[in-house]
N, C-alpha and C positions, 0 to 999 in steps of 0.2 A: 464124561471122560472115562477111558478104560481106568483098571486097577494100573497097570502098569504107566499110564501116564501119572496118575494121583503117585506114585511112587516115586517118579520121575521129577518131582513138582516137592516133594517132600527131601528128595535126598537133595535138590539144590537149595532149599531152604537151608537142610545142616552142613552144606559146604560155605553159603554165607554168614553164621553162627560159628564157625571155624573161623571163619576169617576175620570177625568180629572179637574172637578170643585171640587173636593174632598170629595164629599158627601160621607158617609159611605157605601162601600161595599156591607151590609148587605141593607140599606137602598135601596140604589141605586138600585139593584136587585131586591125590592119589588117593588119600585115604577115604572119600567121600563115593569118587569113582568106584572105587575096588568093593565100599560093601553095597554099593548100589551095584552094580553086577553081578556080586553074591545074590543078593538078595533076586533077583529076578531071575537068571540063569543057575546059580547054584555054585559050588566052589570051584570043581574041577571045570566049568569052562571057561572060569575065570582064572587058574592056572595057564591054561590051554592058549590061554589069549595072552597073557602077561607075558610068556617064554620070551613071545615073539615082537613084541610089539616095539622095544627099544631100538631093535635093530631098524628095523622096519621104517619109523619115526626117524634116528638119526641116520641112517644113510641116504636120505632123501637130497638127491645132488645141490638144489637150492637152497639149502641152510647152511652148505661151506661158507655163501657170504657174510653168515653171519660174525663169527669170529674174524674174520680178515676187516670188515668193518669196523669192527670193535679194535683191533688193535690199531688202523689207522686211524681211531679215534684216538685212541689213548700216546701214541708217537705223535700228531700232532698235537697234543695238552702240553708234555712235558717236551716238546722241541722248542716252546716258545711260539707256534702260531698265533693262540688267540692276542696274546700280548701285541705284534705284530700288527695282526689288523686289526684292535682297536687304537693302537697308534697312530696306523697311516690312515683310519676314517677320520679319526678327531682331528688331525693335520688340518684338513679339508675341511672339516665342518665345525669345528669346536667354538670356533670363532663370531658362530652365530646364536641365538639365545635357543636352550635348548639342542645343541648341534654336539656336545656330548653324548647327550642321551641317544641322541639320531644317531650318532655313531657305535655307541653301546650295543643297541641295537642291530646296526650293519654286523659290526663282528661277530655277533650271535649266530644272524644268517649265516657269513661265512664259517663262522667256527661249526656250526652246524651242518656245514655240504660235507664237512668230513668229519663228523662225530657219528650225527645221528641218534645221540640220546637227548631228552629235554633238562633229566637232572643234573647227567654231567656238563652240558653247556651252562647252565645257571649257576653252579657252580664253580667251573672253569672262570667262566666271565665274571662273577662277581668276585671273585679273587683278584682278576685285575684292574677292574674299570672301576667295582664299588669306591677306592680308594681317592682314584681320580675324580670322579664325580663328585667328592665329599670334598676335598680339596680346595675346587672349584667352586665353592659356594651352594650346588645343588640341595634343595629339600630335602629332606629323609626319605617323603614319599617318591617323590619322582624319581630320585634315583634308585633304591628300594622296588619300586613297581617297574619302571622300565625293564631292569636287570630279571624280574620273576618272567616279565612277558616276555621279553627278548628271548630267555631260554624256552622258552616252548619248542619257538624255530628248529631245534637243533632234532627233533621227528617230524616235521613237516616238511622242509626243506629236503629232497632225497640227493644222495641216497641213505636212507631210514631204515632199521632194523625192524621194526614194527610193520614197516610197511611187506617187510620180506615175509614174517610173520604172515598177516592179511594173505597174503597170496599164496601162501601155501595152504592157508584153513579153506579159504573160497575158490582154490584148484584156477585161480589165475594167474596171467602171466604178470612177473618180477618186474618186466622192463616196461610192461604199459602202465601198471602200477607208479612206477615214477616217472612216468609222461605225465600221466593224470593228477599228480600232487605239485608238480611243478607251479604251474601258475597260481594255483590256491595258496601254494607255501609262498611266493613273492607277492600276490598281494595280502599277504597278511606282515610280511615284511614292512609292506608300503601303510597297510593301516597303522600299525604300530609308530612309525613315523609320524604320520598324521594325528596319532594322538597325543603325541609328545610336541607338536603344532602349536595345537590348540592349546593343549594342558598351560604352555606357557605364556601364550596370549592373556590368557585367563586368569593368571597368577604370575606376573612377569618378574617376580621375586625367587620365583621354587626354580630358574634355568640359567644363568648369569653366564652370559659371555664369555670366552677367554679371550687368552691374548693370540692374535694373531700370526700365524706359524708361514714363517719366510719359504718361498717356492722353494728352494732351495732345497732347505730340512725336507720338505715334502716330497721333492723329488728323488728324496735319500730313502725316506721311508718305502716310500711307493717298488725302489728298486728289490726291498726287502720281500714283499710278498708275493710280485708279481708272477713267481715260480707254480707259488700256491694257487694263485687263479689257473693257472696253465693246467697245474692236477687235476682242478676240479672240472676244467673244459674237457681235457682229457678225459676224464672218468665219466660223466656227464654224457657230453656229448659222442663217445666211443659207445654207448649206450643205448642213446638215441638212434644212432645213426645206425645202428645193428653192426658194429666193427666188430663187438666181442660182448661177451656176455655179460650179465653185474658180474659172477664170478671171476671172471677173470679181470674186471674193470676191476673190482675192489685189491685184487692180486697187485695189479699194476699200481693203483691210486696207494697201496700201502708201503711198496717197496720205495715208490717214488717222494711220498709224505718221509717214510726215515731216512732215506739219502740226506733231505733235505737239512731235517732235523741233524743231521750227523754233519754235513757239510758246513753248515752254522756254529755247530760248536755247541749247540741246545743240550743235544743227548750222549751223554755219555756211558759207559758201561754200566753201571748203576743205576741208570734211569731207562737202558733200557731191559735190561733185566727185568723190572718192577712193572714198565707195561705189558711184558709177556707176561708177568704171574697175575696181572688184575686182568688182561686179556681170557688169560684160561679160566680164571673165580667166576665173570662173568656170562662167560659163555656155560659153564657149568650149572650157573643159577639158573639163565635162561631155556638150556636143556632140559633139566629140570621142572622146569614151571612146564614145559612142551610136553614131558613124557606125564606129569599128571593131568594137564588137558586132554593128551589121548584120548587115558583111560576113562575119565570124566563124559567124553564125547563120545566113546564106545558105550559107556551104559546109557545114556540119554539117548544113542540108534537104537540102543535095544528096549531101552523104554517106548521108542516113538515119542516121546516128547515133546520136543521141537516141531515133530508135526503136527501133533495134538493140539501142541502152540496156535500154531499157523492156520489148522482148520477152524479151529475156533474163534480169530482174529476175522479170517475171512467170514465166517458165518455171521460174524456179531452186527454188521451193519456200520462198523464203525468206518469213517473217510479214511484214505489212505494217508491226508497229514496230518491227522490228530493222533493215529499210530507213529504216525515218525517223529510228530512232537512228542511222542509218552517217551520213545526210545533214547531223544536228543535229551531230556529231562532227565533219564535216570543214569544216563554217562556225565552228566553234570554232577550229581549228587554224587557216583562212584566215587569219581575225579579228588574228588574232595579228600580219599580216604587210599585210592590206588594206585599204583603206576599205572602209566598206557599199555605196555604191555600185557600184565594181567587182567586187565580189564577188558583187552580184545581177546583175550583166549578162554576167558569167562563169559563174555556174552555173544561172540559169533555165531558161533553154534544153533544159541536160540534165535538170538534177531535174525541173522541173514534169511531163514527158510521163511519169515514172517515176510519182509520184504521180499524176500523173488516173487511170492504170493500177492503179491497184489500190485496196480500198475501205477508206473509212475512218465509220465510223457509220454508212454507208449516206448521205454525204454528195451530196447532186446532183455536178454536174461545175462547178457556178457556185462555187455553198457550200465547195468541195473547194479550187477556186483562190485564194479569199478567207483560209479560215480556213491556208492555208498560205503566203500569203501573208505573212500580221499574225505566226505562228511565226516564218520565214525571216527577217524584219527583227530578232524578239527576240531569235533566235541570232546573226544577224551583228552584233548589237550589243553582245552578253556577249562576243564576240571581242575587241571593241575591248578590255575591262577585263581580257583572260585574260593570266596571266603565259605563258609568260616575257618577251615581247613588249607586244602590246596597246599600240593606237597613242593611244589615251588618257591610260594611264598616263605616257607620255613625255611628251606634251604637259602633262599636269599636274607632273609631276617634273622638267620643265626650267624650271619657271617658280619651283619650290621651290628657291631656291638653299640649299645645304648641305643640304638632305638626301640620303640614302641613296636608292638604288634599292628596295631591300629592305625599307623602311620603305613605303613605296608599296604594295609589292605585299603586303606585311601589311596594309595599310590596305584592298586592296580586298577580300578573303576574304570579309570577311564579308557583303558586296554580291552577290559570287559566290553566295553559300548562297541569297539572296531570290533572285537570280536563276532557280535551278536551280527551287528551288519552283515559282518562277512559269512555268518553260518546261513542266515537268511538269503545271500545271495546267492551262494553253492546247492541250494536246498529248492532253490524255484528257477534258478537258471541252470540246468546242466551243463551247456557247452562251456560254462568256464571249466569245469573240469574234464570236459570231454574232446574241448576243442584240439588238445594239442596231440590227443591219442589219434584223431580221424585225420589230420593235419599229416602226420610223422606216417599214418600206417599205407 
């Protein structure tokens, strides 16, 4: 390897030593970038380069959706959505063993078509369901594990911030992007189901029955959220269908999510104030972590790097899945310690040029970015649930009071096992993720 690769290789080791001493993300990326640039260029074109680079970075048209998603995330939290439909799922299913959980679950999905974040849906939802679940007689684990898995959902299921993310690092488009996650993110819905299934088969003590909810109530419930399906069809398939752009779908999908909330009686002047001020904190983080990725990704161009990476990946003889297995492996162990986020702005860079380098089914160079794309989010997001760590599990297990840690992480296993399936089946069948891009295009 050149010097300037060995440098390249050396400055990303003390950007993960920064992150290890806990330094911010965002931060850590800048200050890692910037003397890694120095260091190879010299100061002044590393001036030369900084003037510009902010603007450059944030006036890029597709990352408006970013905040517009985030606040119709955060209008439906505090409108009372998730509450909503995990009511009118459990109407419908609670009544069957484990049909809470399955329902827990569902609201996840939906609270996730319009969040978008993993942490805030597991959150969100373990604020309302935890309580009901417990009530009901539920295990620690299963209810506990469901609530960590369930919020994964909430970046899988698009439309996803991450995923908007992805497609601006890998110069793809926004909208095939969530063509492509779609059916991965429903059946991982569907597995999650499935293992809350079996989980109670198996233990038919950890998922107790309720009582049965009169068509009636149900049909009360149901008139409650049906508005909220119509946003999400609306957004979704305005999308799909090329009516309008994510940008403006998230326009639409945010104004139409706080009408709602406001028509209900959810949101009031104080709550919505509060999601404009978490609205603007988080988009500021995620800028943030964006303008130290740049910089971080400009010195690693100017290292060569990434290529360095790549040629030597290709040179080495090694099969093209035992390279995707080293990659699924180390978004596992990140997962453990990262948001999805920063962990796609941390390692695209390097992986993607490793993968367009070498063949996969005979994938285009389009198809190649996409379908690894929709994989790379599935694995950073089984990290959030992977013991020993897994930043899910905590947020679920600190809202559990008196339970065990351990109970948790017995709760998630069996979410883990749908998981694996499903990473395995994304990983050697393409058209599940490809089908509905070639389908729609």
């Amino acid at each position: 390897m050149t010097d300037t690769v060995t440098i390249g290789l050396l400055i990303g080791a003390f950007t993960i030593g920064l992150l290890v001493l806990r330094i911010h993300i965002g931060a850590a990326m800048l200050l890692a970038g910037s003397l890694g640039y120095m260091w190879v260029a010299g100061w002044l074109p590393l001036l030369n380069y900084l003037k510009n680079v902010a603007f450059a970075r944030f006036s890029v048209y597709d990352l408006s959706v970013v905040p517009l998603f985030l606040l119709m995330g955060n209008l439906a939290s505090r409108g009372g959505l998730s509450r909503r439909l995990f009511q009118t799922a459990n109407a419908f299913l609670g009544h069957y063993r484990g049909g809470a959980a399955v329902s827990a679950i569902g609201a996840c999905a939906g609270f996730g078509a319009v969040c978008g974040s993993s942490l805030a849906t597991a959150a969100t939802m373990g604020q309302v369901a935890l309580p009901e679940l417990k009530r009901a007689g539920y295990s620690d684990a299963l209810a506990t594990g469901a609530l960590a898995a369930g919020g994964t959902l909430g970046i899988l299921i698009p439309p996803s911030v991450v995923l908007v993310i992805y497609a601006v690092l890998a110069e793809q488009n926004v909208s095939v992007m969530f063509m492509a996650a779609l059916v991965p993110g429903i059946i991982a819905m569907l597995g999650y189901m499935a293992a809350v299934a079996v989980y109670v088969r198996l233990k038919p003590g950890s998922g107790p029955a309720m009582p049965r909810v009169p068509w009636a109530e149900r049909f009360r419930l149901l008139k409650g959220v049906w508005p909220v399906a119509a946003v999400f069809v609306t957004v979704i398939g305005g999308i799909y269908g090329g009516i309008f752009t994510p940008t403006e779908a998230a326009a639409i999908g945010t104004v139409a999510v706080g009408l709602l909330a406001w028509l209900t009686r959810e949101l009031d002047g104080s709550g919505l104030m509060q999601a404009l001020l978490d609205t603007a904190s988080a988009t500021a983080m995620i800028f943030l972590i964006l303008l130290g990725a740049d910089v971080l990704n400009a010195f690693f161009a100017l290292s060569q790097m990434p290529a360095g990476v790549a040629e030597w990946v290709a040179g080495s003889g090694l099969p093209a899945w035992a390279v995707l297995l080293a990659i699924i492996l180390i978004y596992l162990i990140l997962g453990c310690v990262m948001d999805s986020l920063s962990m796609i702005l941390l390692t695209i860079p390097v992986f993607l040029p490793v993968i367009m380098g070498m063949d996969f089914f005979g994938l285009n160079p389009t198809d190649k970015a996409v379908w690894f794309g929709v994989l790379a989010l599935m694995v950073v997001e089984v990290g959030l649930i992977t013991p020993p760590v897994g930043m899910n599990i905590f947020v679920v297990n600190s809202m559990a009071k008196g339970v065990p840690m351990k109970e948790t992480y017995r709760g998630v296993l069996p979410f883990l096992c749908s998981d694996l399936i499903r990473i395995v089946l994304l990983a050697f069948v393409p058209p599940v993720t490809l089908g509905l891009v070639y389908w729609l295009s």
